[in-house]
MDAnalysis code that builds the backbone (N, CA, C; Angstrom):
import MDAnalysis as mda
import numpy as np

u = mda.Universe.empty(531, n_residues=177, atom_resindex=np.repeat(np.arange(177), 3), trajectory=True)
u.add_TopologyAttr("name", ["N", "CA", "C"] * 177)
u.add_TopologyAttr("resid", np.arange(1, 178))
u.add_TopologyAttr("resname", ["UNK", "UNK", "UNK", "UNK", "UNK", "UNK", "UNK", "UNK", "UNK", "UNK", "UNK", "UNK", "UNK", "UNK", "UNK", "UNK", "UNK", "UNK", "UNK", "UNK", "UNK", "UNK", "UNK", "UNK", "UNK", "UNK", "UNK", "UNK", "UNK", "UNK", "UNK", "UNK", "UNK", "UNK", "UNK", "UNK", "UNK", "UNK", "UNK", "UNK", "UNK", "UNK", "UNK", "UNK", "UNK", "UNK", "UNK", "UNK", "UNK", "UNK", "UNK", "UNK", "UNK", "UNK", "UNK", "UNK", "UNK", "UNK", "UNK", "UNK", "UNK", "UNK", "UNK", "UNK", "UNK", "UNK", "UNK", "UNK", "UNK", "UNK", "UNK", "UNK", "UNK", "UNK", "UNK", "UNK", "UNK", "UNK", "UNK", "UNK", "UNK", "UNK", "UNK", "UNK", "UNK", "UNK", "UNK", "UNK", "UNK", "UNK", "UNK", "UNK", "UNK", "UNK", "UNK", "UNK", "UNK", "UNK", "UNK", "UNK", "UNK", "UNK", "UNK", "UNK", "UNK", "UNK", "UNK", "UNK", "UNK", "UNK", "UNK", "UNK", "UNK", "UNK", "UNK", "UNK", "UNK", "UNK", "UNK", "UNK", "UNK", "UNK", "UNK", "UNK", "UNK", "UNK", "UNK", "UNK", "UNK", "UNK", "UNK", "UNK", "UNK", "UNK", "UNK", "UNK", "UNK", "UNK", "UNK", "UNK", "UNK", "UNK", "UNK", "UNK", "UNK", "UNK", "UNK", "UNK", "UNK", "UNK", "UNK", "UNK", "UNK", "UNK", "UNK", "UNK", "UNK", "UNK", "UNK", "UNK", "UNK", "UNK", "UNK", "UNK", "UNK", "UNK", "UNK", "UNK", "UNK", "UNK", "UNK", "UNK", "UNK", "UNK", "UNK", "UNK", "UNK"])
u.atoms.positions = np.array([
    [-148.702, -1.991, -173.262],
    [-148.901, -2.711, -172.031],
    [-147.627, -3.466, -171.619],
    [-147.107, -4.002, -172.276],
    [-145.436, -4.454, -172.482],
    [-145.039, -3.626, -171.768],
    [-144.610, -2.909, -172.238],
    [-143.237, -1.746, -171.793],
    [-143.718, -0.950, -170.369],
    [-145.317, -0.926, -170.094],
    [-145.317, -0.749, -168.885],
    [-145.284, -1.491, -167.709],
    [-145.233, -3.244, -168.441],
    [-144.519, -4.242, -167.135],
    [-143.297, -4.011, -167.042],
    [-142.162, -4.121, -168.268],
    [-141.187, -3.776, -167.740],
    [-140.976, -2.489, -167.185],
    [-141.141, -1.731, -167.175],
    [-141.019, -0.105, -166.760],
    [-141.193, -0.915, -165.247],
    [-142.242, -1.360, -164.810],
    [-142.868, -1.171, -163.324],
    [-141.865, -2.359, -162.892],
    [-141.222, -3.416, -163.405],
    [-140.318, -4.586, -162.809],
    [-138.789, -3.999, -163.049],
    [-138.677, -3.193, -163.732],
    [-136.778, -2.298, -163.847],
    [-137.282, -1.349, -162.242],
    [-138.574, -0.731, -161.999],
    [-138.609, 0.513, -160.953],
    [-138.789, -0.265, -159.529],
    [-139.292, -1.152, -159.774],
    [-139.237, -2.112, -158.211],
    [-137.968, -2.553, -157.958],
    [-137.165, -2.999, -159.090],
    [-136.118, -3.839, -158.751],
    [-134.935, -2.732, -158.470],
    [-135.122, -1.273, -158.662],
    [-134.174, 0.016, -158.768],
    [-134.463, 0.243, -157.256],
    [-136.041, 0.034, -156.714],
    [-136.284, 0.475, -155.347],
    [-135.457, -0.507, -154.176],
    [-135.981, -1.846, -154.532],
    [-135.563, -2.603, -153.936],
    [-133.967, -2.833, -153.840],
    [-133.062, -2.489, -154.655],
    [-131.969, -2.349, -154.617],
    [-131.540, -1.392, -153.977],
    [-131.715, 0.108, -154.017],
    [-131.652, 1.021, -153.617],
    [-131.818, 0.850, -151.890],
    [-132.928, 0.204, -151.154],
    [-133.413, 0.099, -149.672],
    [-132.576, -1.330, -149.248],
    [-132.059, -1.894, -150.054],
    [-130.894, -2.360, -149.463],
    [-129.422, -2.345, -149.067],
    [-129.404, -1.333, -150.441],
    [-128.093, -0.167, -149.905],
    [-128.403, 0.717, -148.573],
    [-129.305, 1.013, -148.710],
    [-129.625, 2.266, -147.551],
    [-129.814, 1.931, -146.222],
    [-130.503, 0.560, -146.467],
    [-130.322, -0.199, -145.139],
    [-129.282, -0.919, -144.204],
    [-128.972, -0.334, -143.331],
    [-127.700, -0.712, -142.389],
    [-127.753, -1.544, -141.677],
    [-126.654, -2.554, -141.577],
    [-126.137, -3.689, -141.099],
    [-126.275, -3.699, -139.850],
    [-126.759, -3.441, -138.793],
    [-127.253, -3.450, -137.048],
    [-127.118, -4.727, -136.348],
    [-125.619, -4.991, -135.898],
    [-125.436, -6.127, -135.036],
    [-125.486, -5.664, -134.015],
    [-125.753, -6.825, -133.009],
    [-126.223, -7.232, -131.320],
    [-125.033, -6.682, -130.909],
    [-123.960, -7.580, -131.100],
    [-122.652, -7.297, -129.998],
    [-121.528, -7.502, -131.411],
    [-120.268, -6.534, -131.583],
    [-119.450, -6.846, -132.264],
    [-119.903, -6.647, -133.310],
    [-119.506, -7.469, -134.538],
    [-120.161, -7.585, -136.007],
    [-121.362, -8.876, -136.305],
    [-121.543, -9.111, -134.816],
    [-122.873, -10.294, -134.999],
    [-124.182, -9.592, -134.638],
    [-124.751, -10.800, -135.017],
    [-126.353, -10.899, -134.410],
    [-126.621, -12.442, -133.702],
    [-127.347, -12.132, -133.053],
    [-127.737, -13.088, -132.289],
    [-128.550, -14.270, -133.210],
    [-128.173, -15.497, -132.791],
    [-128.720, -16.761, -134.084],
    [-128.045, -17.144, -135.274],
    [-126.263, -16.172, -135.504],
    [-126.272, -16.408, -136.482],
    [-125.641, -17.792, -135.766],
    [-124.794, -18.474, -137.205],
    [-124.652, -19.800, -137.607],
    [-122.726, -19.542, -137.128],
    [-121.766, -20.625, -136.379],
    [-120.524, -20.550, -136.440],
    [-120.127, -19.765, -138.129],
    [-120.290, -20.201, -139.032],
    [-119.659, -19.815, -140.546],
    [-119.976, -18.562, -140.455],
    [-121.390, -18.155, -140.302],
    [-121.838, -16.589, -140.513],
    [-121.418, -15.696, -139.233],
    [-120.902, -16.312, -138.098],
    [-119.701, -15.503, -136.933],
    [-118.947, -15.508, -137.441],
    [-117.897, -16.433, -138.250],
    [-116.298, -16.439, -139.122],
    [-116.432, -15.939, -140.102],
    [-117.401, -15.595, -141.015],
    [-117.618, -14.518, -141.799],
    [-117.298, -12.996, -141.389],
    [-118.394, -12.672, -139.844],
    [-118.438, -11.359, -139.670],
    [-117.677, -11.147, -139.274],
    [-117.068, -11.672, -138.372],
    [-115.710, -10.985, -137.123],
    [-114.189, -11.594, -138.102],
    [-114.303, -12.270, -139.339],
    [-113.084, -11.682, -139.963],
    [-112.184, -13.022, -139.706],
    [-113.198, -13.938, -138.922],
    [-112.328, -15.613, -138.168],
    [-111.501, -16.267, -138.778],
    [-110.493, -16.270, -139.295],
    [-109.125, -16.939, -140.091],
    [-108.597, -18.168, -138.951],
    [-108.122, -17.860, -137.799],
    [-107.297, -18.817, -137.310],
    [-108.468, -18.820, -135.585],
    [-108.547, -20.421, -135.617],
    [-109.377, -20.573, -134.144],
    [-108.636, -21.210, -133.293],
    [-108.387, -20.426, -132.174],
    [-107.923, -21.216, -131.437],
    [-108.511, -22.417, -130.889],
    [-109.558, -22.871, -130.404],
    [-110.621, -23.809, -130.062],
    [-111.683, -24.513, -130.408],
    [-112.623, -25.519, -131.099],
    [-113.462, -25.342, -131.346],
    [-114.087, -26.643, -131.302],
    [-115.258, -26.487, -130.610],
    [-116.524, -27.441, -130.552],
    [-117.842, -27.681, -131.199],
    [-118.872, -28.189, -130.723],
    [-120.063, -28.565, -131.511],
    [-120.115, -27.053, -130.859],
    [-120.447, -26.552, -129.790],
    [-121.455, -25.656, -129.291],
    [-119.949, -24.224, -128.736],
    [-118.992, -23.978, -129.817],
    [-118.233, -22.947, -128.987],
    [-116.823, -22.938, -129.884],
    [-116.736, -21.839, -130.279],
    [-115.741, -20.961, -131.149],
    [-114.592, -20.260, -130.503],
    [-113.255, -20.645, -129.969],
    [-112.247, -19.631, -128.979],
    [-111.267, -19.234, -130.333],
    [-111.466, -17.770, -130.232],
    [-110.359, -17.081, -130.424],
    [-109.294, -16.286, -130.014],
    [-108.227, -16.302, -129.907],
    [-107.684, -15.213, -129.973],
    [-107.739, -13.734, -130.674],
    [-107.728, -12.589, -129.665],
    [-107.671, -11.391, -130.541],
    [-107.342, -10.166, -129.304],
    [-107.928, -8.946, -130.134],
    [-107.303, -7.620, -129.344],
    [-108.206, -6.889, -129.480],
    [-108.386, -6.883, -127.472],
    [-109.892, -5.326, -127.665],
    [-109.593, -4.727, -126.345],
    [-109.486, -3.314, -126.845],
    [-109.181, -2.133, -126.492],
    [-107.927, -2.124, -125.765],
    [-106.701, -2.615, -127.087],
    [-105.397, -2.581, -126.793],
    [-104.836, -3.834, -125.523],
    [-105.898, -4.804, -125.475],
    [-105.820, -5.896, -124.198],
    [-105.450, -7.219, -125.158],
    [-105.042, -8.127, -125.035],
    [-104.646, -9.316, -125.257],
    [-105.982, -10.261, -124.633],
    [-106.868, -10.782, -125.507],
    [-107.908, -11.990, -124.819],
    [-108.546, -13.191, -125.832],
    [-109.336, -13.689, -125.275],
    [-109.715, -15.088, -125.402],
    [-111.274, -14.243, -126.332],
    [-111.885, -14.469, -127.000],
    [-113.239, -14.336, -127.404],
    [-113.726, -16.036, -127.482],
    [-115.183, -16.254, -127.173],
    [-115.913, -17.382, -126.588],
    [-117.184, -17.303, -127.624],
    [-117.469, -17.656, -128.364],
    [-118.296, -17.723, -129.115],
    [-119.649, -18.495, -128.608],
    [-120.344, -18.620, -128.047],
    [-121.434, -19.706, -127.542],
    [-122.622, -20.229, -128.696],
    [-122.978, -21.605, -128.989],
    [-123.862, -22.095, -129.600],
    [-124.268, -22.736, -128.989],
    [-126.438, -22.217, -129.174],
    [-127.435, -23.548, -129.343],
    [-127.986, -23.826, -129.989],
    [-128.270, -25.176, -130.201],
    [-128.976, -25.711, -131.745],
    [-127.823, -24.849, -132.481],
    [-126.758, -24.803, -132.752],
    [-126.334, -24.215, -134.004],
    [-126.254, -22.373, -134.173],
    [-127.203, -22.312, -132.539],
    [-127.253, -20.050, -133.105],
    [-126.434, -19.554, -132.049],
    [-125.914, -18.754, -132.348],
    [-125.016, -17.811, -131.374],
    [-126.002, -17.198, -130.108],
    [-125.648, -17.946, -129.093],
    [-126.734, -17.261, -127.991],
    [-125.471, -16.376, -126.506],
    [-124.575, -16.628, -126.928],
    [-123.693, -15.453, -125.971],
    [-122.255, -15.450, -126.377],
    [-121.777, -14.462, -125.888],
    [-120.178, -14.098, -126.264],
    [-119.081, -13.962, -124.666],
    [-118.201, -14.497, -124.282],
    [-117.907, -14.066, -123.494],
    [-116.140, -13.591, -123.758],
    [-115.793, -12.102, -123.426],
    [-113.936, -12.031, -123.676],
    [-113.276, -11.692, -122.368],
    [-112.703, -12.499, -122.363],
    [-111.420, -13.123, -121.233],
    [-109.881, -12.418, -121.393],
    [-110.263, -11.090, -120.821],
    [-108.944, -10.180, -120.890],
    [-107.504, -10.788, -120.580],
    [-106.248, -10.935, -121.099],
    [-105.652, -11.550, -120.353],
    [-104.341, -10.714, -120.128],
    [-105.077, -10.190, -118.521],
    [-103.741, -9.077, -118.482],
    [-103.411, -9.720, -117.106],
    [-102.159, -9.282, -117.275],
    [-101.263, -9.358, -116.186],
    [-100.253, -8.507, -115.446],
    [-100.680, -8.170, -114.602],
    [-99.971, -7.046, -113.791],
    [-99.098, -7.371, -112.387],
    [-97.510, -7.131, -112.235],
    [-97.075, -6.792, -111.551],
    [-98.151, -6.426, -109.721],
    [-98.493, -5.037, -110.084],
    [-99.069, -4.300, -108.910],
    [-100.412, -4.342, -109.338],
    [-101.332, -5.679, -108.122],
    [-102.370, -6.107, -108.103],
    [-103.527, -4.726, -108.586],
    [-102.922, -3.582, -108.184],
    [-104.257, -2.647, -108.037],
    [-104.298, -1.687, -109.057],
    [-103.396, -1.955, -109.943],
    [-103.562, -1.373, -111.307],
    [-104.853, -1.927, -112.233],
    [-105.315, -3.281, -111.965],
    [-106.675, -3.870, -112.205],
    [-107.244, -2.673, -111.954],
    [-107.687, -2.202, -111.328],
    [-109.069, -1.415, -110.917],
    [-108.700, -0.725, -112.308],
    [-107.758, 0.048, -113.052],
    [-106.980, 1.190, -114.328],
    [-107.663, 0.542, -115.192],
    [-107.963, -0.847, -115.654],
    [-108.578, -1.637, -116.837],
    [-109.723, -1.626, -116.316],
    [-110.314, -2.075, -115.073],
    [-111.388, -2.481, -115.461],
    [-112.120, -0.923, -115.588],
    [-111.990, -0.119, -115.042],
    [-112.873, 1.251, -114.820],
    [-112.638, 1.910, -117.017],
    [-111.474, 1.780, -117.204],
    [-111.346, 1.741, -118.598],
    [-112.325, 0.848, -119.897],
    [-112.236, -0.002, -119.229],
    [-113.405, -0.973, -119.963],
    [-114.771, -0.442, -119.947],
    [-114.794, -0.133, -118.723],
    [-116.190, -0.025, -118.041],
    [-116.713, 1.422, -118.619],
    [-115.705, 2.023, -118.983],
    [-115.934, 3.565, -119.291],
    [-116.468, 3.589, -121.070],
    [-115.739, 2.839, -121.447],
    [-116.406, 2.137, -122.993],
    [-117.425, 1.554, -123.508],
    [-117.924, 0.695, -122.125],
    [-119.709, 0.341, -122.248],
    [-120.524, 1.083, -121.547],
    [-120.291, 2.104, -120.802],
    [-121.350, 3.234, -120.650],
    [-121.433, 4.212, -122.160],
    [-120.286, 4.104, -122.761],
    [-120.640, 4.934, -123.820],
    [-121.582, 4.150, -124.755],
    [-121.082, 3.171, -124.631],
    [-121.974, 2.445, -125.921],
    [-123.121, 2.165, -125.139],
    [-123.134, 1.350, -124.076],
    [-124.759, 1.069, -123.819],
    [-125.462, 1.942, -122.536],
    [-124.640, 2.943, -122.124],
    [-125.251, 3.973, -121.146],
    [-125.254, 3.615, -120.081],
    [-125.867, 4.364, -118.838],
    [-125.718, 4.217, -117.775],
    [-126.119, 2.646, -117.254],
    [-125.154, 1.749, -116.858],
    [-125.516, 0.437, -116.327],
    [-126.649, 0.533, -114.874],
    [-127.404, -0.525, -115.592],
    [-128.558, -0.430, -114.554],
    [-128.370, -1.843, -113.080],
    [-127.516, -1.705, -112.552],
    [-126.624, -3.139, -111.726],
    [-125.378, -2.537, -111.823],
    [-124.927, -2.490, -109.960],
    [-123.539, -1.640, -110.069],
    [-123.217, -3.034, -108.589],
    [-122.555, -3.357, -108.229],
    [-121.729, -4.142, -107.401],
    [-120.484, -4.672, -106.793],
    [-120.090, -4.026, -105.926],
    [-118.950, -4.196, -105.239],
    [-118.741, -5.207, -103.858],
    [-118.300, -6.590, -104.248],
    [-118.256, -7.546, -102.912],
    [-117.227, -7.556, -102.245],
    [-116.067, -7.359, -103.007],
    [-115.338, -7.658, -102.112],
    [-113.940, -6.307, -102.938],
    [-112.615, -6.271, -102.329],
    [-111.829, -5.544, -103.049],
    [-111.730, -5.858, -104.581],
    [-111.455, -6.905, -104.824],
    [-111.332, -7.192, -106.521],
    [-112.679, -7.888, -106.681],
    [-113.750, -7.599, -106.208],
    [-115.028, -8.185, -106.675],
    [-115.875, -7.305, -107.588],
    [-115.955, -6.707, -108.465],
    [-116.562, -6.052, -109.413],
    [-117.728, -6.320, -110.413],
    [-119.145, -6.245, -110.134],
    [-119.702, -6.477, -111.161],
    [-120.339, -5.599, -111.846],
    [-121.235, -5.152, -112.964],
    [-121.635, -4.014, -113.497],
    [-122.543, -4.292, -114.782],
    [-123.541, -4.253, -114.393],
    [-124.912, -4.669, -115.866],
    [-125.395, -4.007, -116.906],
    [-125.408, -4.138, -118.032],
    [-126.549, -2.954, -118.642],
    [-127.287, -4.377, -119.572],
    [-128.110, -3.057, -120.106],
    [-129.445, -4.110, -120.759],
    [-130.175, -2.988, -121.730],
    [-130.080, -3.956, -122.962],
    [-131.052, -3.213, -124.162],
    [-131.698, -3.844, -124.800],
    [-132.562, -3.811, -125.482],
    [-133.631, -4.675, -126.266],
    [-133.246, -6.130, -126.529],
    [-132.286, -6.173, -126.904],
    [-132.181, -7.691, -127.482],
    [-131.124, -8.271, -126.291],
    [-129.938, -7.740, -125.884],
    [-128.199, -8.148, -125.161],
    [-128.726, -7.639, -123.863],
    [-127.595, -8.557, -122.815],
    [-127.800, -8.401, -121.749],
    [-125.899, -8.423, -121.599],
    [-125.711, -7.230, -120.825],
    [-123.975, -7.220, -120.546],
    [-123.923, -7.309, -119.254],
    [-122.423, -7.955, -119.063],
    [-121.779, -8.498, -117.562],
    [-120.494, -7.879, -117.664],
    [-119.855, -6.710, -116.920],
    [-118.690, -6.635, -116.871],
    [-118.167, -7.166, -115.123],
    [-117.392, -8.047, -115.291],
    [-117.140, -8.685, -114.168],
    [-115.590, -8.634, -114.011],
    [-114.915, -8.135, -112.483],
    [-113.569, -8.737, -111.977],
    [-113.835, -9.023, -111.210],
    [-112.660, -10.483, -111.100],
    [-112.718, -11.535, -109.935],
    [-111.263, -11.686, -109.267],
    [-111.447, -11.742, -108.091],
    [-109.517, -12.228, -107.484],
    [-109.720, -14.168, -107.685],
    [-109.115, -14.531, -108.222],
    [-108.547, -16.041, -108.251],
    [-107.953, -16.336, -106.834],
    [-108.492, -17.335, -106.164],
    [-108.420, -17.829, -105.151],
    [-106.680, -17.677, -104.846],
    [-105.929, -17.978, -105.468],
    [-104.659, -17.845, -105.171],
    [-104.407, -16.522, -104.857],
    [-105.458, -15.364, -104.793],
    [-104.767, -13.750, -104.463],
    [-103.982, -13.223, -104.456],
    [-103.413, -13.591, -106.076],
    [-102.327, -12.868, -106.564],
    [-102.913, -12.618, -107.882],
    [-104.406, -13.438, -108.802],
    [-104.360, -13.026, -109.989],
    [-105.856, -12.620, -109.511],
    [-106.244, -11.815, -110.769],
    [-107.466, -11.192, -110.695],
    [-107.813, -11.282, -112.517],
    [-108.657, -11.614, -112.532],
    [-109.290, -11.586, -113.801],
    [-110.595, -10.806, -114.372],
    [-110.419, -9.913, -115.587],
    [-111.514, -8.827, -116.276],
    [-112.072, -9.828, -117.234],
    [-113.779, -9.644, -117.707],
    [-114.096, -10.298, -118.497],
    [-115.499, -9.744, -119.307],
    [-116.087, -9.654, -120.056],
    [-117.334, -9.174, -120.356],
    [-118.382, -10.490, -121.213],
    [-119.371, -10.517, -120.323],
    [-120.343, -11.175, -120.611],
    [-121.226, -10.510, -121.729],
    [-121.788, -11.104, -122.554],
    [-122.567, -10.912, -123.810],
    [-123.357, -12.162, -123.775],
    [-124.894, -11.852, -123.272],
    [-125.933, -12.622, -123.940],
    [-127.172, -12.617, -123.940],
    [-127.811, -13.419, -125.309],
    [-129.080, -12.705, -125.756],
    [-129.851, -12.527, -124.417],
    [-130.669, -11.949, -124.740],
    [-131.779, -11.766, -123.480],
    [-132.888, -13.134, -123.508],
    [-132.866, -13.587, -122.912],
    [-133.751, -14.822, -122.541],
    [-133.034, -16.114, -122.603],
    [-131.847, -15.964, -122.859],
    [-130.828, -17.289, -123.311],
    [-130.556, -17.528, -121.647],
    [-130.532, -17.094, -120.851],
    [-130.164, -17.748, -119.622],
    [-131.586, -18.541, -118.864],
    [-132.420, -17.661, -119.093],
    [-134.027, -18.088, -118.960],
    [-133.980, -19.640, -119.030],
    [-133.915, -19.725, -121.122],
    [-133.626, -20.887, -121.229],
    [-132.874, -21.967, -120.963],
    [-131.461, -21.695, -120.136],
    [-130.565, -22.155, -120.035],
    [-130.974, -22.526, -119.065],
    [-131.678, -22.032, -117.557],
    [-131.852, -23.038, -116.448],
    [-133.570, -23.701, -117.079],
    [-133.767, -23.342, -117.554],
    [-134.964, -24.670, -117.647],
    [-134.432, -25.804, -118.458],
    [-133.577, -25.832, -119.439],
    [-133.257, -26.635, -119.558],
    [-132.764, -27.809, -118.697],
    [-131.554, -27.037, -118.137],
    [-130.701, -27.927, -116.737],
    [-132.140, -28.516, -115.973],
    [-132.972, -27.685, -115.553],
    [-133.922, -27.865, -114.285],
    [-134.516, -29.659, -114.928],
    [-134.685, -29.387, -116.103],
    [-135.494, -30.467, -117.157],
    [-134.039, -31.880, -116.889],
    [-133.356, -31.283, -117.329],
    [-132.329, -32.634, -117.144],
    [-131.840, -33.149, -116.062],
    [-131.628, -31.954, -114.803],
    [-131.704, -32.725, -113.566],
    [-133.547, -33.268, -113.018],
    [-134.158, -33.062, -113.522],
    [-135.904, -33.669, -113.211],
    [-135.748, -35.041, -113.588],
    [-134.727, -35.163, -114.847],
    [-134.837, -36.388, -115.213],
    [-133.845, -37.184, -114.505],
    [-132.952, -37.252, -113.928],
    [-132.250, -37.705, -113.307],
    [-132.007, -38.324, -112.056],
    [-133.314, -37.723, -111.658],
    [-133.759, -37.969, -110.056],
    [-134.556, -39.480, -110.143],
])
């Protein structure tokens, strides 16, 4: 009777080991998930040097898809509820923008498919949505009032985090009145 507890606590603990190897790591956006903790974002994405940092917001520097930008880490209560990266290119000939952003843009249809929100306001006004179970994406260009710079950027955030975000405000301007 012995040897068949251990037998059955060595074969659980062989299974259970085993379905955690086998089981794959499935982050939201990047190498996160949504909720984790600042430490467990500087864990995943590899965070050594920050450029910025607050109670509620993580700036780094880094490099995506050969671009020079800002990554924005967002916290509430402590959980990662959006990401935003702040391309920082700069071009000579204003209309080479459209070359990045359609490039960018060509990289999150692969990954998250056909965007369901397509928008064009103005010449450098660009917006473009997709949406999957958990993330909600923003690829946005803007001309800077001075109409000479134009800025690329991609929004990342959980799905319902904006929900929450104006009831909150709505709650703190209620109180204010």
């Amino acid at each position: 009777m012995k040897k068949l507890a251990i037998l059955i606590v060595l074969l659980s603990s062989i299974c259970l080991n085993n379905y955690s190897q086998t089981t794959p790591y499935s982050p939201d956006v990047r190498n996160v998930k949504w909720g984790m903790t600042k430490a467990e974002v500087k864990s995943k994405e590899n965070i050594t040097k920050v450029f910025k940092e607050s109670e509620d917001e993580i700036q780094v520097d880094n490099i995506v898809l050969d671009y020079s930008c800002v990554i924005i880490y967002r916290f509430i209560n402590k959980k990662l509820k959006s990401i935003e990266v702040v391309f920082l290119i700069d071009h000579k000939v204003k209309s080479t923008y459209y070359d990045d952003y359609y490039k960018i843009k060509k990289v999150l249809i692969d990954k998250y498919g056909k965007p369901y929100y397509e928008h064009k306001a103005e010449e450098y006004e660009y917006k473009t949505k997709w949406k999957n179970s958990k993330t909600s994406v923003l690829l946005m260009m803007s001309e800077e009032d001075d109409g000479k710079t134009v800025d690329i950027g991609i929004g990342y955030t959980e799905n319902g985090y904006l929900d929450k975000l104006k009831k909150e405000n709505s709650k703190k301007q209620k109180g204010q009145l």
